[in-house]
C-alpha positions in Angstrom: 0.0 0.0 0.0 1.2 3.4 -0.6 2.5 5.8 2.0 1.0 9.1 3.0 4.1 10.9 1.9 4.1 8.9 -1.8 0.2 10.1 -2.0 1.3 13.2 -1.4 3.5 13.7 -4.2 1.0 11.8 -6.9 -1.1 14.4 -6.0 0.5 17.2 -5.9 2.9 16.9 -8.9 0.6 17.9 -12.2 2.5 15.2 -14.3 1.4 12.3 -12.9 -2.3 12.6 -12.6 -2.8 15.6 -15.4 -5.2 16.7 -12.8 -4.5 19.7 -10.4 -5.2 18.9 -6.3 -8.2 21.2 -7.0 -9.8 18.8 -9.1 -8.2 15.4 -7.6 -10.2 16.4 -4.1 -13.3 17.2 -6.2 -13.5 13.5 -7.7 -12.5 12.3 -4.4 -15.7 14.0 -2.4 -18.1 12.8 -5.8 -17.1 9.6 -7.6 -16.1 8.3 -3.5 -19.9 8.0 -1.9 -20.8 6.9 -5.8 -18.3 3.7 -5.1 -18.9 3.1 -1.3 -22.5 2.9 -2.6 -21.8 0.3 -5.1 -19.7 -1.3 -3.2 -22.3 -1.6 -0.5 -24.9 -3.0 -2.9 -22.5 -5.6 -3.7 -21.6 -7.0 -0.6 -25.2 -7.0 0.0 -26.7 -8.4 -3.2 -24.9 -12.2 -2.9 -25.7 -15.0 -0.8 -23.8 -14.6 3.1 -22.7 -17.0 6.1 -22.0 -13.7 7.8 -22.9 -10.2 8.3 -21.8 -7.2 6.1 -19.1 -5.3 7.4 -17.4 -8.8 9.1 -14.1 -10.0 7.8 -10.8 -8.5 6.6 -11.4 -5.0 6.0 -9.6 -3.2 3.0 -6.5 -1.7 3.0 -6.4 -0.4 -0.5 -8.6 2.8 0.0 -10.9 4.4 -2.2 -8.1 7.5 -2.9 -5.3 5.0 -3.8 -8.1 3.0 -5.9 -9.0 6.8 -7.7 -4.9 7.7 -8.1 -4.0 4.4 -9.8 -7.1 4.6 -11.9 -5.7 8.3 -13.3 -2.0 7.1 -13.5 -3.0 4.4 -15.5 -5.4 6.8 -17.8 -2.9 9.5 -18.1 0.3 7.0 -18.5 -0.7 3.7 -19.9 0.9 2.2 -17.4 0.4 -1.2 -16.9 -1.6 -3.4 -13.7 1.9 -5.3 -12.6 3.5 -2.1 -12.5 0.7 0.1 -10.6 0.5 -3.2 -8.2 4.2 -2.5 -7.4 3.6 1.0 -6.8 0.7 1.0 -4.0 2.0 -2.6 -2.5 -0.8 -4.8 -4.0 -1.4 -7.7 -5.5 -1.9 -7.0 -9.3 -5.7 -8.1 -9.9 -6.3 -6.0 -7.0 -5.4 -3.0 -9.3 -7.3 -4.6 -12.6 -10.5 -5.3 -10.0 -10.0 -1.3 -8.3 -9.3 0.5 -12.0 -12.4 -1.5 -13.1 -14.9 -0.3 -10.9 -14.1 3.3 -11.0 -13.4 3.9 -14.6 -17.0 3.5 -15.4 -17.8 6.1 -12.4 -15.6 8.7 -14.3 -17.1 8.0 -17.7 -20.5 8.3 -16.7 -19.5 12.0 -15.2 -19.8 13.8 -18.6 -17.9 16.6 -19.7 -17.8 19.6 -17.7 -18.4 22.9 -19.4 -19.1 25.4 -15.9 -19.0 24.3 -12.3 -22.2 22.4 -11.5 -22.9 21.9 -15.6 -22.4 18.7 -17.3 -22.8 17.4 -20.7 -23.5 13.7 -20.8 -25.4 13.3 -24.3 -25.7 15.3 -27.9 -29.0 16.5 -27.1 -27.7 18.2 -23.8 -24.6 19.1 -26.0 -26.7 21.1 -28.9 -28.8 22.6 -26.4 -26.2 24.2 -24.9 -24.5 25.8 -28.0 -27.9 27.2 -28.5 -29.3 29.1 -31.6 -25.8 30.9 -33.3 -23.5 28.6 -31.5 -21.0 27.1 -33.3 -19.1 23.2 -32.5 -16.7 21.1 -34.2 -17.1 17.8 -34.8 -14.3 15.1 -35.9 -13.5 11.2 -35.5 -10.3 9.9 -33.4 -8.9 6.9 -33.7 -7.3 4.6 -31.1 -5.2 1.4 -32.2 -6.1 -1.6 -30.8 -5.2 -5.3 -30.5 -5.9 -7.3 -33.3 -8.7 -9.9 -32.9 -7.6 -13.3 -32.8 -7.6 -15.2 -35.8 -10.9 -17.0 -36.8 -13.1 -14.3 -35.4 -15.6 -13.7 -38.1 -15.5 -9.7 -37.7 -12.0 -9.5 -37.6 -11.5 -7.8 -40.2 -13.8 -4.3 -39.3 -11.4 -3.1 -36.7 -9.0 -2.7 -39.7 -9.1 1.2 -40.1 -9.3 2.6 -43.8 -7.3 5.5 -43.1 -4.6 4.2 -41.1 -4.5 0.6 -42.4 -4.3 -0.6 -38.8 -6.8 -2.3 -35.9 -8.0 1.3 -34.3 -11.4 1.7 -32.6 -12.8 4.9 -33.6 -15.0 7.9 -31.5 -16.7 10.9 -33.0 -15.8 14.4 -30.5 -17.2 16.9 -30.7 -15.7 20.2 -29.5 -16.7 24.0 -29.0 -14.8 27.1 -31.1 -12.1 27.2 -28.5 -11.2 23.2 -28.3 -12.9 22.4 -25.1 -14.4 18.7 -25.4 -18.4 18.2 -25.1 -19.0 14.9 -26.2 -17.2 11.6 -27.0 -19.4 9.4 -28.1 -18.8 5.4 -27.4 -16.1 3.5 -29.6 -17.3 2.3 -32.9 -14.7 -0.3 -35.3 -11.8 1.7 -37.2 -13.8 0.6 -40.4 -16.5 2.4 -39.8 -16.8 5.5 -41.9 -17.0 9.0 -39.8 -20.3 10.1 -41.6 -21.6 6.9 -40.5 -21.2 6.8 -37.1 -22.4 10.6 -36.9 -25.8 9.1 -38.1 -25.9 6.4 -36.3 -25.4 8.6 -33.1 -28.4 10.9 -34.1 -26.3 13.7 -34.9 -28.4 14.4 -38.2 -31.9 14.7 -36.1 -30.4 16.3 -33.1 -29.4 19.1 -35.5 -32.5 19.0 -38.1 -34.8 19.0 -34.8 -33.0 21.7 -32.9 -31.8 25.0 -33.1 -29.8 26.8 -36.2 -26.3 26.5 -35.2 -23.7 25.5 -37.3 -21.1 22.6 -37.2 -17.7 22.8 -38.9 -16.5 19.6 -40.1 -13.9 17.6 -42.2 -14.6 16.1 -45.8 -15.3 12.7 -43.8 -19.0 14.3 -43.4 -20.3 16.1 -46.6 -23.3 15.1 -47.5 -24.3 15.8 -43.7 -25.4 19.7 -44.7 -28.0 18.6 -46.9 -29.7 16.6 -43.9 -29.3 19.2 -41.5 -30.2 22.1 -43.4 -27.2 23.6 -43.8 -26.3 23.4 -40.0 -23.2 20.9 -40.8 -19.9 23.1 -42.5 -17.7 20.7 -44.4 -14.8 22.0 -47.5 -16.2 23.6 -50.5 -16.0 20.5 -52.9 -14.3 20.7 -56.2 -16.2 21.1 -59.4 -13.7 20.7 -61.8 -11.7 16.9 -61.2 -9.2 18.0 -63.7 -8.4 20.6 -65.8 -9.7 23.3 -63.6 -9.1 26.9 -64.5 -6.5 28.7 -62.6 -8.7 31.4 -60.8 -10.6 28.4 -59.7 -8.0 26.6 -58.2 -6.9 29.7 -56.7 -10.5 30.1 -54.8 -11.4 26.7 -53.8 -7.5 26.6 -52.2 -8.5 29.9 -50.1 -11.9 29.0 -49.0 -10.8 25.1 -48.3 -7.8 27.2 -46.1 -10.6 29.4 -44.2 -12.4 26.6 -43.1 -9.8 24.7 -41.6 -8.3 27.7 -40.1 -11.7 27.8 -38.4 -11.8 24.4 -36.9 -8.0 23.9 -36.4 -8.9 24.2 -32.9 -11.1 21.1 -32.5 -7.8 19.3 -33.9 -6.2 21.1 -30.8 -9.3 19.5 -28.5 -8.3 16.2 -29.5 -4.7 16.7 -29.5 -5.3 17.3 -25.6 -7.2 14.0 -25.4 -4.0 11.7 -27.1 -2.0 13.7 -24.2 -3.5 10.8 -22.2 -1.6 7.9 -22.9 -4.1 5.3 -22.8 -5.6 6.8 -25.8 -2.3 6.6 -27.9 -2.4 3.2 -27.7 -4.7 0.4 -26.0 -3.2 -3.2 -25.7 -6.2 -4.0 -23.2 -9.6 -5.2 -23.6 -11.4 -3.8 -27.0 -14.7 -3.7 -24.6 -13.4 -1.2 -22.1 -12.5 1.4 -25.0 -15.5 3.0 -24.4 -15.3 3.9 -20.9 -11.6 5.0 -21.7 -12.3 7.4 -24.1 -15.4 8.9 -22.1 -13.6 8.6 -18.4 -10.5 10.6 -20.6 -13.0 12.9 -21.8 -14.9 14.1 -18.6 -11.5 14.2 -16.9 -9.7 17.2 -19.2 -12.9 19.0 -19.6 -13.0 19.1 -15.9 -9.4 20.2 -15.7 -9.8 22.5 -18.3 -13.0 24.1 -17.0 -10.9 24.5 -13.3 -7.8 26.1 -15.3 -9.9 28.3 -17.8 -8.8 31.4 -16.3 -5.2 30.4 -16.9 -5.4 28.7 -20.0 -6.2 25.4 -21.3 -3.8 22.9 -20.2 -3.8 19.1 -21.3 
């Protein structure tokens, strides 16, 4: 188990957790009760000889359960190494990071203290009539399924020729993530996870604002009417006149000037090594990305005044 002094330092030192003591004591006083609770339930829910509360009590707390659970988001780091760390045995840490990973993904991202953002309704109601969000797909490489497995093939990503899982963020003008959405194959196309999330209706159904996006999702303006931005497309496939070229090259260079900074927003994310790379379980990718999510917008919100930091 780790000491008080070691505890100390995780949490204090800004490069270990990428969360400020601010914020560490924050998710402390709200995921803590959430996990006690759950824990509770259960003890509780399965058949007993004795009564709850009896036995060896737990010497891996719920703060040392919360720190390795952010090292290992932030780092990659691996159970056996984490299990050295705090002085437990290694499932121990795969049991611990297990149960409150999916208490930091179901947070949401946080946009002002006491406002969350958990779905894309919530999301386009808060940019509100005018508002203005960018929306893009991130890859993560995974593991490649073992061989036999009929759908082995979809996690093979177009773009990067490689086993990825993929998640569609969406961002506001200044980078600050709103929404990942849950991890779809690598071969699914952008365009088509964005429909399959509801992103079309959410839009056509709700207030005029517009989204800036990357040629992955024309053909989304028409649905939306006209609320989804992608690059002007080119008329001319070869041949094109000069002044022609000249104007589709300044207005494709406006619009990616003007959402360079959701590239930025997901640029933060991939600062979290567990998202560079996953060599876990494909079915945890979810709660990964979404855990990483609400966890920068939370710094970020804290730090605003001082800058955005990753």
């Amino acid at each position: 188990m780790v000491g008080a002094g070691a505890r100390e330092l995780i949490v204090a030192d800004y490069r270990v957790t990428g969360l400020s003591p601010t914020v560490i004591a924050e998710l402390v006083a709200e995921v803590g009760p959430l996990w006690h609770e759950l824990h509770q339930a259960r003890l509780t829910a399965r058949a007993r000889q004795r009564a709850v509360g009896a036995g060896a009590k737990h010497k891996f707390v719920f703060i040392d359960r919360l720190l390795a659970t952010l090292v290992s988001l932030r780092h990659g780091t691996t159970h056996d190494v984490l299990a050295c760390w705090f002085g437990v045995h290694r499932s121990t840490i795969t049991r611990a990071i297990g149960e409150v990973r999916p208490l930091l993904a179901q947070r949401g991202c946080t946009v002002a203290r006491g406002i969350r953002l958990r779905t894309l309704a919530e999301v386009i109601e808060y940019l509100g009539a005018g508002g203005t969000g960018i929306i893009d797909g991130t890859e993560v490489r995974v593991r490649r399924p073992a061989a036999g497995r009929k759908d082995r093939d979809k996690f093979v990503s177009g773009k990067t020729k490689q086993n990825a899982v993929k998640s569609m963020v969406l961002t506001d003008v200044e980078g600050r993530v709103l929404f990942c959405s849950p991890v779809r194959p690598g071969s699914c196309a952008d365009i088509t996870q964005a429909r399959q999330l509801g992103v079309a209706q959410f839009l056509a159904d709700g207030p005029f604002l517009e989204i800036l996006a990357d040629a992955g999702y024309q053909g989304m303006g028409a649905q939306t009417g006209g609320r989804v931005l992608t690059p002007p497309h080119p008329k001319f496939k070869k041949n094109a006149p000069a002044w022609y070229e000249e104007r589709h090259e300044q207005q494709r260079k406006a619009h990616s000037s003007r959402r360079i900074r959701g590239e930025h927003g997901i640029a933060h994310l991939k600062n979290w090594r567990a998202l560079a790379r996953h060599l876990g379980r494909r079915e945890h990718m979810s709660d990964i990305v979404q855990a990483v999510a609400a966890l920068l917008s939370h710094q970020q919100t804290a730090t605003l005044g001082h800058g955005l930091r990753a």
